[in-house]
C-alpha positions as CSV (number, residue, x, y, z in Angstrom):
1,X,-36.2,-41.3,43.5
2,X,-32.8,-41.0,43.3
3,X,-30.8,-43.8,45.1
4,X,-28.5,-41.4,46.4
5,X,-30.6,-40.8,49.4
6,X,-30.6,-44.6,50.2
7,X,-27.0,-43.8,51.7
8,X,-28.5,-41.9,54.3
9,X,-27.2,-38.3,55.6
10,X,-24.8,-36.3,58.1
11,X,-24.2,-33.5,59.6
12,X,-21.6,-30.3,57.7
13,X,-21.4,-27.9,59.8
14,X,-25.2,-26.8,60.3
15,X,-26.5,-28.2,57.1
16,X,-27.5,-31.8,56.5
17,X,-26.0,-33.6,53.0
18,X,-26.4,-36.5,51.8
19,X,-23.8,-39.1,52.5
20,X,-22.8,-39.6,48.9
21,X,-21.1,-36.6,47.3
22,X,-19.0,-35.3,44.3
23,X,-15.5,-34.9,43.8
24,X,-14.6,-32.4,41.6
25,X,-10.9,-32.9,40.7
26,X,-11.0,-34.6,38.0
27,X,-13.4,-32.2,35.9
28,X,-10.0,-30.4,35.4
29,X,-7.1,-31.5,32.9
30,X,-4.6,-34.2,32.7
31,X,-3.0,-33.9,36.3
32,X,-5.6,-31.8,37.2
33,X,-4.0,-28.7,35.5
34,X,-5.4,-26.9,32.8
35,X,-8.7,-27.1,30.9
36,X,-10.7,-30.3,30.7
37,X,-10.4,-32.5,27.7
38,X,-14.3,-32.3,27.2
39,X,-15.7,-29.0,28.2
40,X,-19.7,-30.0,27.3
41,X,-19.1,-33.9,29.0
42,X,-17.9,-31.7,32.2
43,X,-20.9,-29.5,32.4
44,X,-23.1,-32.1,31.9
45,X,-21.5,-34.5,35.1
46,X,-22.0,-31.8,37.8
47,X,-25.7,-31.3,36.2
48,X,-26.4,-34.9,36.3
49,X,-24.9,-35.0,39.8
50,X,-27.2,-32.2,41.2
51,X,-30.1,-33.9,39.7
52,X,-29.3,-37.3,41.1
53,X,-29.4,-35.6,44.3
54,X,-26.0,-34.9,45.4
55,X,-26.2,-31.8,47.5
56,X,-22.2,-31.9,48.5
57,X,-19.5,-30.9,46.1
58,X,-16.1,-30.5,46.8
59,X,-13.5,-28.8,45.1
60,X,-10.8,-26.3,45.0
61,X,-9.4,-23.5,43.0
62,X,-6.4,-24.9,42.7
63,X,-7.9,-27.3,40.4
64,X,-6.9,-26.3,37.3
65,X,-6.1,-23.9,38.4
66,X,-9.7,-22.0,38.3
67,X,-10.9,-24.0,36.0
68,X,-13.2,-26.4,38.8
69,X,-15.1,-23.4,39.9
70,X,-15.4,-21.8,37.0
71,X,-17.2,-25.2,35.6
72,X,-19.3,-25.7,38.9
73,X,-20.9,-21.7,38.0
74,X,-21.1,-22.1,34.5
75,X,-23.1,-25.7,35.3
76,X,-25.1,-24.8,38.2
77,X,-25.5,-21.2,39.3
78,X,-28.0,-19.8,40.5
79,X,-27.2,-23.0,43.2
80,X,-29.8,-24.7,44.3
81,X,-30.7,-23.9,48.0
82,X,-29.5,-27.4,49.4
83,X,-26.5,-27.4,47.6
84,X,-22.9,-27.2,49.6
85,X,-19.8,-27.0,48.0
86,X,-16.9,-27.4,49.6
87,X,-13.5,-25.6,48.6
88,X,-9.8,-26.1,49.8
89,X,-6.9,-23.4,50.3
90,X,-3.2,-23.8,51.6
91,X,-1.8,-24.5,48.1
92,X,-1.0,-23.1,44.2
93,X,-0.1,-24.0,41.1
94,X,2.8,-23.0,39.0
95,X,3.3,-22.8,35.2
96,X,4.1,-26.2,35.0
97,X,1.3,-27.7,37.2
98,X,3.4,-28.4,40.2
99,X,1.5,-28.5,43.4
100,X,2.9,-25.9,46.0
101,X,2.1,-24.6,49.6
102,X,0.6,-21.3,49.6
103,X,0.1,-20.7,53.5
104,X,1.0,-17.2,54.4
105,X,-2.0,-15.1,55.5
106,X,-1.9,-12.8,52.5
107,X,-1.9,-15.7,50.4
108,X,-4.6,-17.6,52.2
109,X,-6.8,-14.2,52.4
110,X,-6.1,-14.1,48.3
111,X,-7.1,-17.9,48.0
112,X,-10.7,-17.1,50.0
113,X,-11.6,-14.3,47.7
114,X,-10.7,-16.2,44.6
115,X,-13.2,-18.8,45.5
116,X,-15.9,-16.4,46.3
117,X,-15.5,-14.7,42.8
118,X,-15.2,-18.0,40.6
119,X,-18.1,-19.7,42.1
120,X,-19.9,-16.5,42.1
121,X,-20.7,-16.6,45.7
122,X,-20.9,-13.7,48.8
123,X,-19.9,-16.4,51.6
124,X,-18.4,-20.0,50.9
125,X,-20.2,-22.7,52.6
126,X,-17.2,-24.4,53.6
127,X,-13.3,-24.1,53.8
128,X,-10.9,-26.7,54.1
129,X,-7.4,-25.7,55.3
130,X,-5.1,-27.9,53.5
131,X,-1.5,-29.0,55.0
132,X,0.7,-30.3,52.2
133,X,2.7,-32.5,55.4
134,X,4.4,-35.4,53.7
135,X,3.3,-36.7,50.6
136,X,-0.1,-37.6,51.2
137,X,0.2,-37.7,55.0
138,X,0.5,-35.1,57.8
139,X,3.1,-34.0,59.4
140,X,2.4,-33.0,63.6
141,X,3.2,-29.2,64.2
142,X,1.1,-26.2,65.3
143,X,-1.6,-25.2,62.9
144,X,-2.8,-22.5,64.7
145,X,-0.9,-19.1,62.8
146,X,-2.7,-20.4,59.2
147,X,-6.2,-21.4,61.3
148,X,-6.6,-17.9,62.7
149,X,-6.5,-16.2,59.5
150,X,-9.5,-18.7,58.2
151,X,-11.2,-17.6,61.5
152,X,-10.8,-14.2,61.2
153,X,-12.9,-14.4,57.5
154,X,-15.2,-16.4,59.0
155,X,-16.1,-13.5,61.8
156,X,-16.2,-11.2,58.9
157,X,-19.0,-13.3,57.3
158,X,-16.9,-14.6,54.4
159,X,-17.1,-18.3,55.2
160,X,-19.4,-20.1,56.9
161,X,-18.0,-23.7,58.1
162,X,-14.0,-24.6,58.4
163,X,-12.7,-28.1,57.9
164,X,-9.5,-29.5,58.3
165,X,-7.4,-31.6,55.6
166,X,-4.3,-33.5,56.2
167,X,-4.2,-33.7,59.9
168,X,-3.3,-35.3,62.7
169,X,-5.7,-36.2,65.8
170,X,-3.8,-33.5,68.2
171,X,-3.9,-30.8,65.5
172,X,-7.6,-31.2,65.2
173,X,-7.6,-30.5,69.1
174,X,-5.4,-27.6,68.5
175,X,-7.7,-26.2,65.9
176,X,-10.9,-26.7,67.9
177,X,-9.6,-24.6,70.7
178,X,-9.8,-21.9,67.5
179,X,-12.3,-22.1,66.0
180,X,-15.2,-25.3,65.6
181,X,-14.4,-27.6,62.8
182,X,-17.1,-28.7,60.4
183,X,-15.0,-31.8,58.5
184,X,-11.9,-33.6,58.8
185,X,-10.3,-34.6,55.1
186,X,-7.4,-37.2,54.9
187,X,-6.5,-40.2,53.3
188,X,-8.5,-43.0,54.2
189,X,-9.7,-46.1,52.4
190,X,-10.2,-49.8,53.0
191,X,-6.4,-50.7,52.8
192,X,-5.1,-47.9,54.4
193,X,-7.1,-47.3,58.1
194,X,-4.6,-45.3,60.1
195,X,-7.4,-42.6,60.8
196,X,-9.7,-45.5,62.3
197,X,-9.3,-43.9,65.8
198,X,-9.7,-40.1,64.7
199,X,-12.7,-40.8,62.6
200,X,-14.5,-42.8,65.8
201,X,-13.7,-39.9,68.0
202,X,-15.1,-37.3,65.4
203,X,-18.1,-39.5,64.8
204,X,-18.7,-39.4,68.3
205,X,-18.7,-35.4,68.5
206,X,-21.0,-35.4,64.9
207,X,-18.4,-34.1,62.7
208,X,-17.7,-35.4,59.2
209,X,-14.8,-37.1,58.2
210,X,-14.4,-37.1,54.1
211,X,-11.7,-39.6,53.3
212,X,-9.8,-38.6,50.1
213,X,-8.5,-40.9,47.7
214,X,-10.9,-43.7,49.0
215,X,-10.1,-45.5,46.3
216,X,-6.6,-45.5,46.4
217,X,-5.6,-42.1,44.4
218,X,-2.4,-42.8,42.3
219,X,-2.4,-46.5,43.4
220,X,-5.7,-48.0,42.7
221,X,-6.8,-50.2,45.0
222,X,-6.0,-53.6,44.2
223,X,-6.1,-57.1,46.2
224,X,-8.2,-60.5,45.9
225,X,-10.1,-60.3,48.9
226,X,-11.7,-57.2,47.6
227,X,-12.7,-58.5,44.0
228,X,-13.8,-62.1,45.8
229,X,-16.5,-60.3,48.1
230,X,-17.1,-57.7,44.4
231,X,-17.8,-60.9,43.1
232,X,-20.2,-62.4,45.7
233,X,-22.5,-59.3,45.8
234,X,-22.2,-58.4,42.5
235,X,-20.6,-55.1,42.4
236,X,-17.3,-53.7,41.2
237,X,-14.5,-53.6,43.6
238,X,-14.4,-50.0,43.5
239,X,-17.8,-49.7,44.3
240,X,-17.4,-52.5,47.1
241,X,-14.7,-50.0,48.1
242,X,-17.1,-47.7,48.3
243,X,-19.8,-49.4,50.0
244,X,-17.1,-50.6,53.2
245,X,-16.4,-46.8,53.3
246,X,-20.3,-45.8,54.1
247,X,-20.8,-48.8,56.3
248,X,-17.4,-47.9,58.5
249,X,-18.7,-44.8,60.2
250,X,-21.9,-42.6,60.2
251,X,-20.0,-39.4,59.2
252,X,-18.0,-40.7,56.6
253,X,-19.1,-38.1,53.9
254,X,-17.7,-39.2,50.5
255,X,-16.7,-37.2,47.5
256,X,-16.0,-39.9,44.4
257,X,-14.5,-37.9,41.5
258,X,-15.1,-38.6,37.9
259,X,-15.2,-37.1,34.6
260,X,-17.6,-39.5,33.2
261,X,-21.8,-39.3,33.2
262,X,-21.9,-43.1,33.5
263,X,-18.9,-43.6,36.2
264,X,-20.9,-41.0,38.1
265,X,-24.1,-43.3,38.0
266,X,-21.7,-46.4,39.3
267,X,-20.5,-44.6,41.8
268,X,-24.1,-43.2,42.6
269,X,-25.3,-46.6,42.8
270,X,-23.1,-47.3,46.1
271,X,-25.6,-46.0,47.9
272,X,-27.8,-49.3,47.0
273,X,-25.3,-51.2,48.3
274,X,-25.7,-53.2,51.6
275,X,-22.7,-55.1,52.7
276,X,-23.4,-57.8,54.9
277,X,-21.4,-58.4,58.4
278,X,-19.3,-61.1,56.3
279,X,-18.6,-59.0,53.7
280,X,-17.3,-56.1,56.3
281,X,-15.6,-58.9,58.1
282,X,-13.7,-59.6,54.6
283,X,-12.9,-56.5,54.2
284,X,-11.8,-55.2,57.3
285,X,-9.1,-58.1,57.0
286,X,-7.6,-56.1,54.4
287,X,-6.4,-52.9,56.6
288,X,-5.4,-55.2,58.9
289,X,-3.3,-56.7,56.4
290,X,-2.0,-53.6,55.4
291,X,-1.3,-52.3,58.8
């Protein structure tokens, strides 16, 4: 049995997943533009992750751009039933790989039927509405002009759940007054905990909260108190990272990204992982650290 189930699951919308999931990102180029360096090694990650028992994948069309979805057909279409995948819109690509907002309704509209076509599917399960805000953080403003277009797909059948990425704690009011939201995605990770609040209050109404870069995107995370307790229960410290992640909250929902078979089976074997209180105590000290 795969130890994937070990993590436990949680609520998307009206599906249940398992609490460990796959990223997707990094299937695509350098920079996550263009096509992968190992078409045949990318195929077979998203097949060894379906068969593990990962039943969440997230991605987005601009990966690539295209080139995620396109992989995620090719490798696993006809989808198995339990499967949810996850895509993003609110931003493009240019020739050059730069990362820019594509909000306007026409554009958002475009970006829905895109998905649909390159995953092959008549509804998406789920649709993240992505701010670009600052850097890697949000910015507070009204959501609602770009949220009501998302809505008004989903009344026509097109999508079935609507998450939320880079937001604040008022904007996910705003939105819920909408439309209901399925997941929450921002940055979060042991060393960077300003979501601690927001992720309790959505825990408390059952909705998911998938931290991205949880292990510290462009900046790895790095720091002695998290390779100590690695050390002491003999695990990596990413997976340790990992493993503080699951333990936080129940409807932390993670979405690990690699490009590697055998990364994908450490990261896999997180779910195995049971921190004890001394270990969380260790670690917690970090974001407190930080903050």
């Amino acid at each position: 049995m795969s130890t994937v189930h070990q993590s436990g699951t949680f609520r998307l919308g009206d599906r249940i997943v398992n609490r460990l999931g796959y990223g997707a990102m990094q299937l695509a180029g350098p920079g996550v533009f263009g096509p992968p360096r190992d078409r045949d090694a990318a195929l077979a990650v998203l097949r060894e992750a379906v068969a593990q028992g990962v039943n969440h994948i997230d991605t987005s069309d601009y990966y690539g751009p295209y080139v995620t979805n396109r992989l995620i057909r090719e490798a696993l279409a006809p989808y198995p039933d339990d499967l949810v995948i996850v895509t993003k819109v609110g931003a493009r690509r240019d020739d050059t790989g730069a990362w820019l907002p594509a909000m306007a309704p026409d554009e958002l509209r475009e970006a829905v039927h895109d998905n649909l076509r390159n995953l092959g599917l008549e509804a998406l399960d789920g649709v993240n509405l992505r701010f670009m805000g600052d850097g890697h953080g949000p910015v507070e403003g009204t959501i609602a002009p770009e949220l009501r277009v998302l809505a008004d797909l989903q009344r026509q059948g097109l999508i079935r759940h609507i998450g939320l990425s880079n937001v604040t704690a008022a904007q996910v009011a705003e939105a819920q007054d909408i439309c209901p939201i399925a997941c929450v995605q921002n940055l979060y990770n042991v060393a960077n905990r300003a979501d601690d609040a927001l992720i309790d209050m959505l825990a408390g109404q059952g909705i998911a909260y998938v931290p991205f870069f949880p292990l510290g995107g462009f900046s790895p995370l790095q720091s002695t108190t998290l390779s100590e307790v690695a050390a002491r229960i003999g695990a990596t410290p990413m997976q340790t990272a990992l493993a503080w992640l699951l333990r936080r909250a129940p409807n932390i929902l993670l979405i690990p990204g690699t490009s590697s078979v055998a990364h994908l089976r450490e990261n896999l074997a997180v779910a195995a992982i049971d921190l004890p209180d001394e270990a969380m105590a260790a670690l917690d000290g970090i974001g407190n650290a930080a903050g």
